[in-house]
N, C-alpha and C positions, 0 to 999 in steps of 0.2 A: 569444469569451467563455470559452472553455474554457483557454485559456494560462494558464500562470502557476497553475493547479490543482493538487490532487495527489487521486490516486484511488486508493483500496486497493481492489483485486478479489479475492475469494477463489475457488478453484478455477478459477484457471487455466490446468493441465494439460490442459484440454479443452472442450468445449462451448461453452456462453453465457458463460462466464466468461473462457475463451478468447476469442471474438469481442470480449466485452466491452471488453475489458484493449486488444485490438489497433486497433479505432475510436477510442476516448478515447486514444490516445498516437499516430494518425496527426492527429489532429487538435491536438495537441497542449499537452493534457496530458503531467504528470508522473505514470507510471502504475507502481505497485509490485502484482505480482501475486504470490498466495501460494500455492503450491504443496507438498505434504506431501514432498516427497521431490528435493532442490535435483540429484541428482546422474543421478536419472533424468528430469530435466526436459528438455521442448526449450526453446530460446530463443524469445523474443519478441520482435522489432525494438520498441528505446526504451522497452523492461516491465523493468522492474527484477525479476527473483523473489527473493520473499523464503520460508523456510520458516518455516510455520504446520503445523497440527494442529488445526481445529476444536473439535476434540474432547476438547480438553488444554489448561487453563486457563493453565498455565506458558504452552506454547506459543504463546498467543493474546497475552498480555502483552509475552512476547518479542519478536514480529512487530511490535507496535506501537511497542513501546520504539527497534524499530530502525529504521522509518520516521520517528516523530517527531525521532528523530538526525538521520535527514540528512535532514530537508525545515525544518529549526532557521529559515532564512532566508527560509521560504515565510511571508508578512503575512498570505493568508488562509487559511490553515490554522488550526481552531481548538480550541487545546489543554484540556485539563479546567481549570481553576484550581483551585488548591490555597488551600486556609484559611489565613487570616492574609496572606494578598500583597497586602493591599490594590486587586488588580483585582476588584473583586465589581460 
């Protein structure tokens, strides 16, 4: 049931976020974990990281903006709609 998803996890650098990130993409999931600092990150097998900032509204925007980029061709992924596009 989980294929074909996609999961943003935030604080991935460690803990529960880490565990998180690593069950949802062995199972697989499309898993994008956000991490504050891409350069001091370790890897996550099949976790995409992305940098985020909780704490910084830019930041949080950005992180989004670039997952919804490349998950464009995911069906159930579901985007905000925007006014006037006729999908209401």
């Amino acid at each position: 049931m989980i294929e074909n998803k996609v999961a943003l996890i935030t604080g991935v650098s460690s803990g529960i976020g880490r565990e998180i990130a690593q069950v949802l993409a062995q199972r697989g999931a499309r898993v994008f974990g956000t991490v504050r600092n891409l350069r001091g990150a370790n890897a996550i097998e099949r976790v995409e990281l992305v940098c985020m900032d909780v704490t910084e509204e830019a930041s949080v925007k950005a992180a989004v903006k670039s997952v919804l980029e490349k998950t464009s061709d995911y069906p159930s992924l579901r985007r905000p709609k925007k006014a006037g596009d006729g999908n209401h």
